[in-house]
ROSE-4610 file (N, C-alpha, C; in Angstrom, 1 decimal, always signed):
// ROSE-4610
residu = [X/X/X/X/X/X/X/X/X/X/X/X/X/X/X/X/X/X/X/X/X/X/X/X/X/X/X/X/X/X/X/X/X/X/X/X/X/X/X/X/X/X/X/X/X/X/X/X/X/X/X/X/X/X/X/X/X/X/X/X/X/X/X/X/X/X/X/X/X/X/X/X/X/X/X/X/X/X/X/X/X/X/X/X/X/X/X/X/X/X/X/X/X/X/X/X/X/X/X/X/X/X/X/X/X/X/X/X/X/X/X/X/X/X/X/X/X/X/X/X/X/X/X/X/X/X/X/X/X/X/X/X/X/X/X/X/X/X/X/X/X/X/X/X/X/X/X/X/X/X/X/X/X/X/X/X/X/X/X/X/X/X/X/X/X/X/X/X/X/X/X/X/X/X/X/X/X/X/X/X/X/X/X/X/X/X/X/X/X/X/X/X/X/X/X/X/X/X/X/X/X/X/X/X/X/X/X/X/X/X/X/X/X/X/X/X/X/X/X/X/X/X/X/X/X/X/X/X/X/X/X/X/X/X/X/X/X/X/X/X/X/X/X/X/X/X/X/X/X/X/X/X/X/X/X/X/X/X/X/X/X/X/X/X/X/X/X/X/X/X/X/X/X/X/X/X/X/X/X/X/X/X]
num = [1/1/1/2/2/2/3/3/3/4/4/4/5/5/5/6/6/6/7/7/7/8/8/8/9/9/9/10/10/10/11/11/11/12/12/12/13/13/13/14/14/14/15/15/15/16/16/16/17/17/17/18/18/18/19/19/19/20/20/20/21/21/21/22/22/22/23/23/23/24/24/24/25/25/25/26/26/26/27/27/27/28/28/28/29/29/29/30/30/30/31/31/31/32/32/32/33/33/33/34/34/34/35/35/35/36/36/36/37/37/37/38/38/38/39/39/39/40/40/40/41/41/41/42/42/42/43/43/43/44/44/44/45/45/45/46/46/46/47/47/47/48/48/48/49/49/49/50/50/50/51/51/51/52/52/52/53/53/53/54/54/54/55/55/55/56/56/56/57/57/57/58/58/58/59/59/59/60/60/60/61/61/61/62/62/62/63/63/63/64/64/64/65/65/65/66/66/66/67/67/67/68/68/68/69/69/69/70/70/70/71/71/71/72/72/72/73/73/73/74/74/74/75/75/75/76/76/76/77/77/77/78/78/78/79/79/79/80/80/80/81/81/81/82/82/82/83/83/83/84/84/84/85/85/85/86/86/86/87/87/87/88/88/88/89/89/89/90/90/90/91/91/91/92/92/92/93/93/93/94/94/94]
x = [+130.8/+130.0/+129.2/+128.0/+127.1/+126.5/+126.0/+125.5/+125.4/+124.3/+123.3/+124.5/+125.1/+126.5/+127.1/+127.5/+128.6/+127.5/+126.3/+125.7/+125.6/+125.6/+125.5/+126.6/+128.0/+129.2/+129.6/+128.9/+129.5/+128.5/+126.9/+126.2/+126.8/+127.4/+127.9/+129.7/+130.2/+131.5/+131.5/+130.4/+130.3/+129.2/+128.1/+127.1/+126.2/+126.7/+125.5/+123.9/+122.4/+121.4/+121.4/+121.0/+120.3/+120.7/+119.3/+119.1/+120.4/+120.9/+122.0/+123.0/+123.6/+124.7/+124.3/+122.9/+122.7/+122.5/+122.5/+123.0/+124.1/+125.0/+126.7/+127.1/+126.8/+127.1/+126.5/+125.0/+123.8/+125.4/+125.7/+126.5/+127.7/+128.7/+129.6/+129.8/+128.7/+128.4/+128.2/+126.9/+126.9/+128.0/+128.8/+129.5/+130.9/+131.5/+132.2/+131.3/+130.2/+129.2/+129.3/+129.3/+129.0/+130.8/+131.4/+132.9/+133.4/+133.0/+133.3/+132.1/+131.0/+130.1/+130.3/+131.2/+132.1/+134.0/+133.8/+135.0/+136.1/+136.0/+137.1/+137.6/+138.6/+139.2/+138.7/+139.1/+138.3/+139.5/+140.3/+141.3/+141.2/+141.1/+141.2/+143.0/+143.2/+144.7/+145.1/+145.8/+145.9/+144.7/+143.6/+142.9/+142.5/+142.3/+141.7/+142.0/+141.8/+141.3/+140.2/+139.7/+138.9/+138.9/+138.7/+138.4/+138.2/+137.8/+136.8/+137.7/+137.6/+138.5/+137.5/+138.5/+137.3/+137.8/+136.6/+137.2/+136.6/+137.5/+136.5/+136.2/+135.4/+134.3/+135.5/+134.9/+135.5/+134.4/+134.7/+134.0/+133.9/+133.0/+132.7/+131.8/+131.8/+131.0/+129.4/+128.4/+127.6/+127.8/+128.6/+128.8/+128.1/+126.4/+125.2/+124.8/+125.3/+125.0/+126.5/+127.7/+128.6/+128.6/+127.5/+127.3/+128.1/+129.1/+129.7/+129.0/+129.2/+128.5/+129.4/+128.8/+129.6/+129.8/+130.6/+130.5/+130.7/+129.7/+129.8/+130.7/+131.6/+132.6/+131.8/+132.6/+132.3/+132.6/+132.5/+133.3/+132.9/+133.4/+133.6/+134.1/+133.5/+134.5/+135.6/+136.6/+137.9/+138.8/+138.4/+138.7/+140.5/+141.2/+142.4/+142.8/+143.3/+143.3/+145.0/+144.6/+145.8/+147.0/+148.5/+149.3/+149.1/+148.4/+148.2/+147.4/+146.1/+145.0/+145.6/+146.5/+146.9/+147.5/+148.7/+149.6/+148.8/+147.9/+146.5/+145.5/+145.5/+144.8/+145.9/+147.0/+147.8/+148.6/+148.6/+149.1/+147.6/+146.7/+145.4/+145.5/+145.9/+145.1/+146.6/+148.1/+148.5/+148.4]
y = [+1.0/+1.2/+2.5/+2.1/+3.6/+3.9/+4.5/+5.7/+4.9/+4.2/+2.8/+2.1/+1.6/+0.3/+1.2/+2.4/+2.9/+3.2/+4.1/+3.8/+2.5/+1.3/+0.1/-0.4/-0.2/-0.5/+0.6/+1.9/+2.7/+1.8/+1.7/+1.1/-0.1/-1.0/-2.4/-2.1/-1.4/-0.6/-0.2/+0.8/+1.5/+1.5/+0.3/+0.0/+1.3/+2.6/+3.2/+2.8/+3.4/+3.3/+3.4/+3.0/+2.9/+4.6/+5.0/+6.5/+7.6/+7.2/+8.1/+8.0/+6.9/+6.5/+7.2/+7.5/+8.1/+9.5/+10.0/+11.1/+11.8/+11.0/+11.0/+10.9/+10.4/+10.2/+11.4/+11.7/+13.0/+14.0/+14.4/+15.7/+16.0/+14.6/+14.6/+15.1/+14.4/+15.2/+16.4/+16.6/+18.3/+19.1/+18.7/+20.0/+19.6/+18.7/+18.2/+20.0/+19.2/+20.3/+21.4/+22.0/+23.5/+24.1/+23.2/+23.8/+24.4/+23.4/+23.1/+24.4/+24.6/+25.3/+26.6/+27.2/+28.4/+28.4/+27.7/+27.5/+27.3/+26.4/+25.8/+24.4/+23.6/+23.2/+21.6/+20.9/+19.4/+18.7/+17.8/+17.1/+16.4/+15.1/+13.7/+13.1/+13.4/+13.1/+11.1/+11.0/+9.5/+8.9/+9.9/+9.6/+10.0/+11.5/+12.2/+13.9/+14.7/+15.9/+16.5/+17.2/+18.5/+19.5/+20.3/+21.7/+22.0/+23.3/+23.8/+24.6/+23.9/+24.6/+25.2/+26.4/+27.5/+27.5/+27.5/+27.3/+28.7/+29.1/+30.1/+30.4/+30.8/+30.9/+30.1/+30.0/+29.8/+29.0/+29.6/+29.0/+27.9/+27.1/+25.6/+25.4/+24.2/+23.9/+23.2/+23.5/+21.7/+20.4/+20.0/+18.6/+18.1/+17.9/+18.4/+18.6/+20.3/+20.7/+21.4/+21.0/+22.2/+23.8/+24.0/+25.5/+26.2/+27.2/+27.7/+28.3/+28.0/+28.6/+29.1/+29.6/+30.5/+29.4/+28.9/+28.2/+29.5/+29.5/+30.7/+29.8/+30.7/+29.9/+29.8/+28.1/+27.7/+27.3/+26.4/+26.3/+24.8/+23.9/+22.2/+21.8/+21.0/+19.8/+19.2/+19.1/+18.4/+17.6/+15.9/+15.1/+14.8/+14.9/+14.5/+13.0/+12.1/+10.8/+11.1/+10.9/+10.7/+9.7/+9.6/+9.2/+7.4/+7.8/+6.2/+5.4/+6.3/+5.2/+5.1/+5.4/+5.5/+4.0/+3.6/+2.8/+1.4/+1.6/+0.5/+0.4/+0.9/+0.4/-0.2/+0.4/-0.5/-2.0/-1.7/-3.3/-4.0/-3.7/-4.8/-5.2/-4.8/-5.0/-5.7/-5.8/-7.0/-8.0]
z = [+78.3/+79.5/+79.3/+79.5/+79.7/+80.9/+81.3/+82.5/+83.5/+83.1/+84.0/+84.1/+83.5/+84.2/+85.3/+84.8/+85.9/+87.1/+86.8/+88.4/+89.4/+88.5/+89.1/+89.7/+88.8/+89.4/+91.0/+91.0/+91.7/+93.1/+93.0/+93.5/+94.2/+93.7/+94.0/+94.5/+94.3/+94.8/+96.2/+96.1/+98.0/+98.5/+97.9/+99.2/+98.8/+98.0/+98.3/+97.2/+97.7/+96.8/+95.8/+94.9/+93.5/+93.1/+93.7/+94.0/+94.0/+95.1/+96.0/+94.4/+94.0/+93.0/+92.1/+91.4/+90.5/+90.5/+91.9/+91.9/+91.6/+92.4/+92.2/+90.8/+90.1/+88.6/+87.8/+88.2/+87.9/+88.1/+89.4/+89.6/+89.0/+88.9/+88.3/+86.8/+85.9/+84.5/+84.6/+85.1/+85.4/+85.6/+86.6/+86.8/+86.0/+85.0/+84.0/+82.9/+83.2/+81.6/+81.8/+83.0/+83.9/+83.6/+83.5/+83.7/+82.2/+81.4/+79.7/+79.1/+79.6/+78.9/+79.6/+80.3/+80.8/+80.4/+79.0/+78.9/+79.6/+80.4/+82.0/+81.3/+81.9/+81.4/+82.7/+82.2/+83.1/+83.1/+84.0/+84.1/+85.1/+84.3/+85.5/+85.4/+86.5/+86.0/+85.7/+85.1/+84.5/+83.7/+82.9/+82.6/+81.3/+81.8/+80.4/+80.7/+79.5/+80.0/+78.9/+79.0/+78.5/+78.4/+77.0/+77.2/+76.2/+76.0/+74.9/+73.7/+72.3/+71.5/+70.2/+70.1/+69.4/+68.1/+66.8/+65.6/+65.0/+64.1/+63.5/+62.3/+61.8/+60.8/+59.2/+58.4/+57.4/+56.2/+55.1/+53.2/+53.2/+53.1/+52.5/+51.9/+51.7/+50.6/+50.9/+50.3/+50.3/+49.7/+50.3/+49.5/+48.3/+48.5/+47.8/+46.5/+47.0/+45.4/+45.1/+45.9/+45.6/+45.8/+46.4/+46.7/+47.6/+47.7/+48.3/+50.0/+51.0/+52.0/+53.1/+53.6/+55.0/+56.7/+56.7/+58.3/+59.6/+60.2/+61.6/+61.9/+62.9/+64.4/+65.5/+65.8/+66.7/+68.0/+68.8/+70.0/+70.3/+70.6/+70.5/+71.4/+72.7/+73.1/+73.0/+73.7/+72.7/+74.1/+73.6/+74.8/+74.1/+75.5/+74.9/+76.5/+75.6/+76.3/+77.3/+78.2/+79.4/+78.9/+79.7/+79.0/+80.0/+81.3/+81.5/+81.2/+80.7/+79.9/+78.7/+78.1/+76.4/+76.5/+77.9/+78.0/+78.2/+79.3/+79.5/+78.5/+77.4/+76.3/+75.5/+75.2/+74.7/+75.1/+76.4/+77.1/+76.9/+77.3/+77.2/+75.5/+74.4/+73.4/+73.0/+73.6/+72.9/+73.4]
């Protein structure tokens, strides 16, 4: 499912506009992004959660040429799957 399906399902769900649904979906990302890009933590319970996990710096390589380089630290996204969607993807797939 991407953006446009879920606005249409929310659209065909609660009657509301085109417009209106794609706002609701507009806000929801946002403030998911707004929370994560302030290092805050995002939790849909039975679903998923979010939060920002910080790595730091460390020597590697270029694959390339093998040249030794410097990686800065960083800070990443890190989706961890809920224990009821884990069970509903497991019962759907036997």
């Amino acid at each position: 499912m991407n953006k446009a399906e879920l606005v249409e399902a929310l659209r065909k769900e609660t009657g509301l506009t085109r417009v209106k649904a794609d706002e609701v979906v507009e806000l929801f990302f946002d403030q998911m992004s707004d929370a994560l890009a302030h290092e805050g933590r995002v939790e849909i319970r039975g679903l998923c959660s979010f939060h920002v996990k910080k790595y730091r710096a460390y020597a590697g390589r270029n694959p390339k040429t093998g040249e030794a380089i410097r990686v800065k630290p960083k800070k990443l996204p890190f989706f961890k799957c809920g224990k009821e969607l884990k069970e509903m993807v497991d019962y759907r797939a036997s």
